[in-house]
ZAMARGU-4260 file (C-alpha; in steps of 0.2 Angstrom, whole numbers, plus 5000, padded with zeros to 4 digits):
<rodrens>
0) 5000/5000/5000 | 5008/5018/4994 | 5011/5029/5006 | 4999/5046/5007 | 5004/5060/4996
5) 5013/5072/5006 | 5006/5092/5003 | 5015/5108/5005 | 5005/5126/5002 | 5016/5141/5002
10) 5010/5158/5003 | 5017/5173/5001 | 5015/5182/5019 | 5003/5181/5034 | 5000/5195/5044
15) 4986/5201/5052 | 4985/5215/5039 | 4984/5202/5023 | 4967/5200/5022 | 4961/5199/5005
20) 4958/5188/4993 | 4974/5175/4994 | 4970/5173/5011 | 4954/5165/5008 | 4962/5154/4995
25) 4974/5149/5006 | 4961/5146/5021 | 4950/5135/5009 | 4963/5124/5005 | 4969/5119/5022
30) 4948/5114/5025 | 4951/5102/5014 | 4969/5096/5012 | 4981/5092/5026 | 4996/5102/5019
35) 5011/5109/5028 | 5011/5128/5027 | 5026/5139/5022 | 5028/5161/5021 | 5040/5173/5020
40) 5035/5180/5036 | 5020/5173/5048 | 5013/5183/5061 | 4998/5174/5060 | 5002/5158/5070
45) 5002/5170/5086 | 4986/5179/5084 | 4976/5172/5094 | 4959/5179/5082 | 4966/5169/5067
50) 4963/5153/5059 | 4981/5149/5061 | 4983/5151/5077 | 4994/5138/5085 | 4998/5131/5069
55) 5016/5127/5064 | 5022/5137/5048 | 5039/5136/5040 | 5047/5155/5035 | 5063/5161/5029
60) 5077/5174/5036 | 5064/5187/5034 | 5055/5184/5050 | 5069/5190/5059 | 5072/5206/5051
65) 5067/5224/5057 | 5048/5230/5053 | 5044/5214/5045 | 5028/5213/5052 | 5022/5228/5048
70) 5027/5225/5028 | 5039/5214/5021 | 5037/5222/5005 | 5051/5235/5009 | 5063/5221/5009
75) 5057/5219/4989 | 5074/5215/4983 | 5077/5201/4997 | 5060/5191/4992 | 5066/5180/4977
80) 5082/5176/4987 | 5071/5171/5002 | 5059/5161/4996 | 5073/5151/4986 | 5078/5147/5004
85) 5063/5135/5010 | 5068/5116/5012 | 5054/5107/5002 | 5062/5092/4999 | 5050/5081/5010
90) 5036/5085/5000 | 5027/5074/4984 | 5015/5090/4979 | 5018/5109/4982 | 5004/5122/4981
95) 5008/5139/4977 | 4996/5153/4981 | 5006/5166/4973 | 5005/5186/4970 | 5024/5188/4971
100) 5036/5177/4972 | 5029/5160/4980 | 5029/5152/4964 | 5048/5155/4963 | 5050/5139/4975
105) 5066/5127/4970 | 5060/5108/4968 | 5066/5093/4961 | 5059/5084/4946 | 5050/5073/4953
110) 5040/5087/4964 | 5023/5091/4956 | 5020/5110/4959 | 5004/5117/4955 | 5004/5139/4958
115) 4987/5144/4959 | 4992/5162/4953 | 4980/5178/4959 | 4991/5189/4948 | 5010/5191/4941
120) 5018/5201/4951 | 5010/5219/4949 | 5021/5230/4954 | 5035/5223/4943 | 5024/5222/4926
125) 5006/5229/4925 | 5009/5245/4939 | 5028/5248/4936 | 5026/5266/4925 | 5010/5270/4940
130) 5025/5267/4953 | 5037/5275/4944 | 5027/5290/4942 | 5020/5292/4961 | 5033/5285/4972
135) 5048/5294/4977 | 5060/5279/4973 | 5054/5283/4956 | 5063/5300/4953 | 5081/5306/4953
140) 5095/5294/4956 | 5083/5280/4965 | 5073/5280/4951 | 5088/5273/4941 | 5092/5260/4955
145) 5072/5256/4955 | 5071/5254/4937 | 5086/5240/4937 | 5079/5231/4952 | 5062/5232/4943
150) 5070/5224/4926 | 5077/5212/4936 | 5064/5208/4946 | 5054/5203/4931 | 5068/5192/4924
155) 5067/5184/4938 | 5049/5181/4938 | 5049/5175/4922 | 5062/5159/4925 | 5055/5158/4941
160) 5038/5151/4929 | 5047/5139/4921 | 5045/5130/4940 | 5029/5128/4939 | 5022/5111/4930
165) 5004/5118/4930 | 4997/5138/4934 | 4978/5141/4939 | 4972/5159/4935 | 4959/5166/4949
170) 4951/5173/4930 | 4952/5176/4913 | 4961/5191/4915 | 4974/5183/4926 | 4976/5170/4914
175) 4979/5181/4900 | 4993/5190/4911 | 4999/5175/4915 | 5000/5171/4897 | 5006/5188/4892
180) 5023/5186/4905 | 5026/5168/4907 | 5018/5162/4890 | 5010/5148/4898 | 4991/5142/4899
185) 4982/5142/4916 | 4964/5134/4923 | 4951/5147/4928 | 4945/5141/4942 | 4937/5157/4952
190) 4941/5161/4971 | 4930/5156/4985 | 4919/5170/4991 | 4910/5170/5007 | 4893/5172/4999
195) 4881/5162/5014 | 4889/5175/5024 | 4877/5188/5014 | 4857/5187/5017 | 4844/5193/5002
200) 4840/5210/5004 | 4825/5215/4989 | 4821/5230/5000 | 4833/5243/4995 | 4837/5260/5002
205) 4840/5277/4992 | 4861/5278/4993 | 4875/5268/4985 | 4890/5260/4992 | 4907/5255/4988
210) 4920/5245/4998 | 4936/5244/4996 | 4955/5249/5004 | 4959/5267/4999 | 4974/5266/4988
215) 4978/5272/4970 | 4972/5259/4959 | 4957/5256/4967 | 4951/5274/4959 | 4941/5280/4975
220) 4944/5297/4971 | 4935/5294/4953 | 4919/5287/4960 | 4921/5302/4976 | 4920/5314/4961
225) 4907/5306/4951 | 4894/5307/4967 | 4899/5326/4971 | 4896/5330/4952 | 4880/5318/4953
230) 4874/5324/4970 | 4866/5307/4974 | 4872/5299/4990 | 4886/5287/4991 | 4894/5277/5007
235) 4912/5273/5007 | 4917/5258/5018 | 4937/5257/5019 | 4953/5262/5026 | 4969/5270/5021
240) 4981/5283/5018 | 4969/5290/5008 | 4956/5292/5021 | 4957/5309/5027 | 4962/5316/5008
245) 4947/5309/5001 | 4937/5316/5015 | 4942/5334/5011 | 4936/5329/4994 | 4919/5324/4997
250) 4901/5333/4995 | 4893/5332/5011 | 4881/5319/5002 | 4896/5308/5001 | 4901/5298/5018
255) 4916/5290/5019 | 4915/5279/5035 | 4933/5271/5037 | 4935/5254/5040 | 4918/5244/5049
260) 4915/5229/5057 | 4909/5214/5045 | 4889/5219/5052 | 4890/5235/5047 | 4899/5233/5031
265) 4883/5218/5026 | 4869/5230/5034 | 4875/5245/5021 | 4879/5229/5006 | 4860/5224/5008
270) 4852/5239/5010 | 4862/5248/4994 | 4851/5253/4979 | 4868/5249/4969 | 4888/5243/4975
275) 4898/5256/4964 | 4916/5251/4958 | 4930/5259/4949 | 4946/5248/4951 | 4952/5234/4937
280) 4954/5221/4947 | 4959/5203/4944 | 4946/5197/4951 | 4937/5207/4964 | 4926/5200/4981
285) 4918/5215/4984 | 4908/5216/4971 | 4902/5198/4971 | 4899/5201/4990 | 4884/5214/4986
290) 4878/5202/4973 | 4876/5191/4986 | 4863/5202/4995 | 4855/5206/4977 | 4861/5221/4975
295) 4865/5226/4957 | 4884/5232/4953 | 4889/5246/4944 | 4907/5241/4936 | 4922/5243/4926
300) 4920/5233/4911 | 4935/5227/4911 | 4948/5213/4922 | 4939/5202/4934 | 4922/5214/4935
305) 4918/5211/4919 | 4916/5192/4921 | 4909/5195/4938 | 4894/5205/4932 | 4882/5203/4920
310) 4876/5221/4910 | 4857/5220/4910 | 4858/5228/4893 | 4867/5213/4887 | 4854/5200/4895
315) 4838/5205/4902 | 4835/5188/4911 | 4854/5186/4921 | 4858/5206/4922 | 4866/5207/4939
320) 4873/5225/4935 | 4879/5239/4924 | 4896/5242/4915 | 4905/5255/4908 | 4920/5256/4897
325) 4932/5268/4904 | 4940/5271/4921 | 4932/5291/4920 | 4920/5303/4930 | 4911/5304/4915
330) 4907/5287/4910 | 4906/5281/4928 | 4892/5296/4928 | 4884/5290/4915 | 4883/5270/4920
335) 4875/5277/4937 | 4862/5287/4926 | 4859/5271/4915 | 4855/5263/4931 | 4844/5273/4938
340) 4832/5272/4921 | 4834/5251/4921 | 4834/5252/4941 | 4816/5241/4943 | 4820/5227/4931
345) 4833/5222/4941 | 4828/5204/4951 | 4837/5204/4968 | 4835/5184/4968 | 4843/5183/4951
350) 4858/5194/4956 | 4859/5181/4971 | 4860/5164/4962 | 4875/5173/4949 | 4883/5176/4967
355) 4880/5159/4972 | 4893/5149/4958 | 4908/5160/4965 | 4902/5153/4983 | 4916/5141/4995
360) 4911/5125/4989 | 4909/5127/4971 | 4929/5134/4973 | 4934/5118/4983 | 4925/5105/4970
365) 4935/5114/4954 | 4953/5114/4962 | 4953/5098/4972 | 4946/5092/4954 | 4959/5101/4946
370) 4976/5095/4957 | 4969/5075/4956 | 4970/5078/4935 | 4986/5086/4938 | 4994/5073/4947
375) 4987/5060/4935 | 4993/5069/4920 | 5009/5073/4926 | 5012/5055/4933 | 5007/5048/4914
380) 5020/5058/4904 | 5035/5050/4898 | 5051/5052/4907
</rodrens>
């Protein structure tokens, strides 16, 4: 009788700050695999409000450094060399869950590694010119440093694909990055989103609501100016540096309430007349999070939103939402008006089921389906 397969899953960072969307990934799996866990950094084990509390997780150097905890981003140059440094070798299949650089794992040949990739890495490809343009490091004689470490950083990333023996894209526009950078095909298989922990709401109240944290890409100040120039009223559930900026910003008719405990966030997502959303995400929960109360979304039509929501004007019997083309005032300002004339043929119960396939279990069934075909496929190819 064959020994059982032995599991690693190794994730990028743990802290209690790293919330989002990899988390839950990485949460889901160890429901339903008994995998050894490995991080850069984990400050998670210790906290006695998380799921890993207690648990034994492997990390690198970079746990012992100062100010890790609070962001082992600004060791950027130090990740590829660090995570190169986890011993894996007592393992028959690795699991990445990779952002950054987790993927970049050393493994013998006869490892299986399967990355479940949420994006390449952003800052080094799809962001870089952003960065380069907002940041500090990105001017005078920094900028020159940043630039080379950014180039390099990238060649890196691109050899440490050629690791991976199969990628999984948490969407069709990750896979087309991941294709794009690494020319390799990828699974969509969607991430889990709490939906049960959404109740159906048909009765709807007269404001919109977005959530979301306040930084650049996620556009805030777009959708802060749309409303003043609107004058409809719009809740802002979040936090960061942003916070007090936007603030300043903002008509009186638009509230920006910081971050909020999980009651309140779902009281204002059931209650909305419509979630509002300007980023171009990969995936993005949020949005599928008001869905799960019924409550249409007003989107980017473009990255993860747009396969995510469905237009009403594209399919009067599915319609979850509206999109709109361009990441503007003006085209968000229009979407909101469309809205508001299609605003009644909207079925809260309909925009729920659509919510409902993005749900825990339907994530769990595709990937544990997924990394059995994988290991079959990759046992059956010839030496």
């Amino acid at each position: 009788m064959s020994a059982p397969l032995r599991y690693a899953l190794i994730h990028e960072w743990l802290t209690p700050q790293a919330t989002g969307g990899s988390e839950l990934v990485v949460q889901e799996i160890l429901q339903h695999l008994e995998a050894d866990l490995f991080a850069l950094i984990d400050f998670e084990s210790t906290n006695p409000k998380s799921y890993l509390h207690g648990r034994a997780i492997g990390t690198t150097f970079l746990q012992h450094l100062p100010f890790a905890r609070s962001g082992v981003q600004k060791y950027l140059p130090l990740l590829p060399i660090a995570i190169e440094q986890l011993d894996l070798r007592a393992y028959d299949i690795l699991l990445s869950s990779s952002h950054a650089v987790a993927k970049g794992i050393l493994t013998r040949a006869d490892q299986l590694h399967i990355c479940y990739c949420h994006a390449p890495m952003r800052y080094a490809w799809d962001l870089t010119h952003q960065y380069l343009a907002t940041s500090r490091a990105g001017r005078g004689l920094p900028g020159i440093f940043t630039r080379y470490l950014l180039h390099r950083l990238r060649q890196w990333d691109v050899l440490s694909a050629n690791r991976v023996d199969y990628f999984i894209a948490n969407s069709r526009t990750t896979a087309r990055r991941i294709w794009r950078c690494y020319r390799r095909r990828a699974e969509v298989i969607y991430p889990p989103v709490n939906v049960h922990r959404f109740s159906l709401q048909p009765d709807k109240r007269d404001y919109y609501v977005t959530v979301t944290r306040l930084v650049g890409y996620k556009q805030v100040h777009l959708m802060v100016d749309a409303f003043n120039r609107l004058g409809k009223p719009l809740v802002v559930i979040g936090g960061g540096k942003a916070l007090e900026a936007l603030r300043k910003r903002a008509a009186p008719h638009v509230q920006l309430l910081g971050e909020q405990p999980d009651e309140v966030v779902n009281d204002y997502l059931a209650h909305a007349k419509a979630f509002v959303y300007a980023a171009h995400e990969d995936f993005g929960i949020a949005p599928v999070e008001a869905q799960a109360c019924g409550t249409p979304v007003i989107a980017l039509d473009r990255g993860g939103t747009s396969e995510t929501v469905i237009d009403l004007r594209r399919d009067r019997d599915r319609g979850t939402g509206i999109l709109y083309g361009e990441q503007s005032v003006e085209a968000l300002m229009a979407a909101v008006e469309t809205f508001e004339a299609l605003a009644d043929r909207f079925e809260a119960e309909q925009i729920r089921q659509h919510a409902l396939q993005f749900s825990p279990e339907a994530f769990a069934q595709r990937y544990l389906k997924f990394i059995q075909w994988c290991w079959q496929d990759w046992r059956d190819r010839p030496e």
